[in-house]
VMD Tcl script that draws the C-alpha trace (Angstrom):
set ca {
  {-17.19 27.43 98.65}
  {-14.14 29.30 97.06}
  {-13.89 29.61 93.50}
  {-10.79 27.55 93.26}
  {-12.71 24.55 94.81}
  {-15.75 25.04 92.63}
  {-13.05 24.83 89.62}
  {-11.56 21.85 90.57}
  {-15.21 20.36 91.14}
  {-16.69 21.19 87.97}
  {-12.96 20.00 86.41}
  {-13.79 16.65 88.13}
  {-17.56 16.38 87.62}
  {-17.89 13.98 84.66}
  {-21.76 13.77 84.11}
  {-23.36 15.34 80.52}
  {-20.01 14.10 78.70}
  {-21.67 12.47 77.20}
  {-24.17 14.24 75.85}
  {-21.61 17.24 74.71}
  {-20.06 15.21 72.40}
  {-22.66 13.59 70.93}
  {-24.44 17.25 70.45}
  {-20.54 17.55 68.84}
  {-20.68 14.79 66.77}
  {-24.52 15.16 65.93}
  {-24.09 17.75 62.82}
  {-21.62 15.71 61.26}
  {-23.51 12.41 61.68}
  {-26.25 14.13 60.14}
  {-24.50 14.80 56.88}
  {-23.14 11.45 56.61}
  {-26.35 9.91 57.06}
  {-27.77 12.52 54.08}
  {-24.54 12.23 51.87}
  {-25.58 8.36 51.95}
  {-28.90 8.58 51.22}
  {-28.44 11.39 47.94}
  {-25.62 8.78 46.65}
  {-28.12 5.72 47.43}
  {-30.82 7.78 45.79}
  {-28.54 9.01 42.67}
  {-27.11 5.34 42.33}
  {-30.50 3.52 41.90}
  {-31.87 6.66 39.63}
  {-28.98 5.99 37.31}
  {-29.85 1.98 37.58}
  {-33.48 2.41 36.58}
  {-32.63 4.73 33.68}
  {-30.63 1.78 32.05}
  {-32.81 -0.85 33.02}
  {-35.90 0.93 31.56}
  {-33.81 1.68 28.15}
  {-32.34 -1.91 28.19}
  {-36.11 -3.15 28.85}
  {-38.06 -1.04 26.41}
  {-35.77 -1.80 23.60}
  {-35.72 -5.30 24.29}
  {-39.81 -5.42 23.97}
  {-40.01 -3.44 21.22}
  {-36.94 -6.11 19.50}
  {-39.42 -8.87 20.37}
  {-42.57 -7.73 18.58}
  {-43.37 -9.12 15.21}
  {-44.68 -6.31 14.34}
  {-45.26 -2.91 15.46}
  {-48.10 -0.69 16.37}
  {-48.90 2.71 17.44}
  {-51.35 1.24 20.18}
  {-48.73 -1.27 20.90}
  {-46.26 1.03 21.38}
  {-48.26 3.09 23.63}
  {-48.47 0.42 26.12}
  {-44.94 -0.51 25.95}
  {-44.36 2.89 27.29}
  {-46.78 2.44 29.71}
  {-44.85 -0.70 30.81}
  {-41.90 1.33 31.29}
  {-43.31 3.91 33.46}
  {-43.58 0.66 35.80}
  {-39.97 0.23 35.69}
  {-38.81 3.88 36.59}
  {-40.83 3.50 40.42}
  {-40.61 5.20 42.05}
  {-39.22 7.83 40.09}
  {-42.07 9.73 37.57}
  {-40.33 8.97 34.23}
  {-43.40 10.91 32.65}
  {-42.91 14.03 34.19}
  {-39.26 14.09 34.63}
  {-37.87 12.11 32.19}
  {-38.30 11.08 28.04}
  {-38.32 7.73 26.55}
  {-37.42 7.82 22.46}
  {-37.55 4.58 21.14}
  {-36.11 4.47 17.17}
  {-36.23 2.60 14.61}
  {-32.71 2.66 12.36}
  {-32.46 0.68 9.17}
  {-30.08 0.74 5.86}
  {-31.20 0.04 2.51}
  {-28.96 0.79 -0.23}
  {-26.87 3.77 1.70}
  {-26.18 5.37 5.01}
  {-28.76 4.13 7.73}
  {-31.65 6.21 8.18}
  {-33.93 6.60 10.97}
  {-37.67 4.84 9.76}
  {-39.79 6.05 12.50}
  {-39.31 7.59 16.11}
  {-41.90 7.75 19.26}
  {-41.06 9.66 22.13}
  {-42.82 9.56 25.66}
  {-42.58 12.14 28.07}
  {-42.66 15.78 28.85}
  {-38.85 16.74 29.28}
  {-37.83 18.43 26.13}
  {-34.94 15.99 25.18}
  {-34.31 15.15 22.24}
  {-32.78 11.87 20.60}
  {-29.06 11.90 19.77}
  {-29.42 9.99 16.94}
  {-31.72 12.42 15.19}
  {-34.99 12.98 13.93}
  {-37.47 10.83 11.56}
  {-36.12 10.62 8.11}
  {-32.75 11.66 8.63}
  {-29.80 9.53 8.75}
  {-28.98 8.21 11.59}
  {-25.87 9.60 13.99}
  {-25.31 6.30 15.24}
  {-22.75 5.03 18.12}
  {-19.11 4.72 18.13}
  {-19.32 0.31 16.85}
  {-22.68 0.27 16.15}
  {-22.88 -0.44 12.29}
  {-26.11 -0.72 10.68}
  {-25.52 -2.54 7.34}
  {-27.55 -3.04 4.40}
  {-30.96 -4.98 4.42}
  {-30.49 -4.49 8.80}
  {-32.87 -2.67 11.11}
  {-32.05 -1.82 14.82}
  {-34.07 -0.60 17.67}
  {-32.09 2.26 19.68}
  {-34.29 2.93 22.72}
  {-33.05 6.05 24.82}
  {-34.13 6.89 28.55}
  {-33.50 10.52 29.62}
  {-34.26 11.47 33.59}
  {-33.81 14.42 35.41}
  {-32.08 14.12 38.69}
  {-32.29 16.58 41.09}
  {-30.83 16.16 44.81}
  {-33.90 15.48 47.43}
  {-31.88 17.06 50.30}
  {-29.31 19.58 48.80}
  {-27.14 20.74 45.80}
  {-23.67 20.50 47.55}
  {-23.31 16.66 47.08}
  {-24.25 15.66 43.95}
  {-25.09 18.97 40.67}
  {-28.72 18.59 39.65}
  {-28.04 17.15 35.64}
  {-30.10 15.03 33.22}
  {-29.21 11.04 33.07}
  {-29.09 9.58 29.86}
  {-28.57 6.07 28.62}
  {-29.13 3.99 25.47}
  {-29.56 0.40 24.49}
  {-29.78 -1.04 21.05}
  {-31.30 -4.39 19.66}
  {-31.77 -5.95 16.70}
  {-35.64 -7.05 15.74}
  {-35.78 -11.08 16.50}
  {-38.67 -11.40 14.36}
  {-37.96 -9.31 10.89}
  {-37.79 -6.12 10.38}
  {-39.75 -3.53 12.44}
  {-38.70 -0.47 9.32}
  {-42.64 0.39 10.12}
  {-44.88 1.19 12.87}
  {-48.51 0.59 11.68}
  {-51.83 2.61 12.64}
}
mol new
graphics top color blue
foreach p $ca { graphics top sphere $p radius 0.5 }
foreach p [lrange $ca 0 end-1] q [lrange $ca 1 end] { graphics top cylinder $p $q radius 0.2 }
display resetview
């Protein structure tokens, strides 16, 4: 066999074409595939983040009154929300109570669950409050600001999405009275 004729047959000779272009195709598919999953994984993060502020603060709105044993297990409840995602070691939950009585609104009482060191942007126990562009706290009102802090960091790589710490708020006011105290 000459060397032209061994050209022309391997020019000709269609079998593995397959399988080169999907080894080809195979790094790229890869990433995709990842990309998706970091965005799918960073989406729901940012969902349960909300819906455990939006939920805490809404239980804590509901109680009649409020407890430090009572709020203990509300936080408990909302380490049930944040599955799979450890809201304990990676995250904070500050749940505060704001309320005005004859000047600027001040914040009555503050409980925080959680080992990240975050720390509320509304500010501390006995302070006035640094409350939300529209949220207005008038006199004789109390409001429960419930904030959910969680740090993301990518599962696969940094290159898609920056490792950064998720915060949101949600803010009710008590159904029942005030809750300007958290009992024993």
């Amino acid at each position: 066999m000459t060397v032209p004729s061994l050209a022309r047959q391997i020019a000709h000779d269609r079998r593995g074409n397959l399988t080169i272009e999907f080894a080809l195709a195979l790094p790229l598919l890869l990433v995709l595939l990842l990309t998706g999953i970091e965005f799918t994984r960073y989406v729901l993060v940012n969902q349960k983040v909300e819906r455990t502020s939006a939920s805490l603060a809404d239980l804590v709105a509901q109680s009649t009154v409020m407890t430090e044993d009572g709020m203990d297990n509300l936080f408990e409840a909302a380490k049930y929300t944040m599955e799979p995602f450890d809201v304990a070691g990676q995250g904070r939950l500050i749940v505060t109570s704001v309320a005005a009585s004859g000047g600027p609104a001040r914040i009555k009482w503050q409980r925080a669950y959680g080992t990240t060191a975050n720390s509320s942007e509304f500010g501390v126990q006995g302070a006035v409050a640094r409350l939300p562009a529209g949220l207005v706290v008038r006199d004789g009102d109390n409001v429960i600001l419930c904030e959910a802090f969680f740090r993301y960091e990518p599962m696969i790589y940094q290159g898609i999405i920056e490792e950064s710490t998720i915060r949101r708020y949600a803010a009710f006011r008590p159904r029942y009275g005030s809750l300007e105290t958290i009992y024993p």
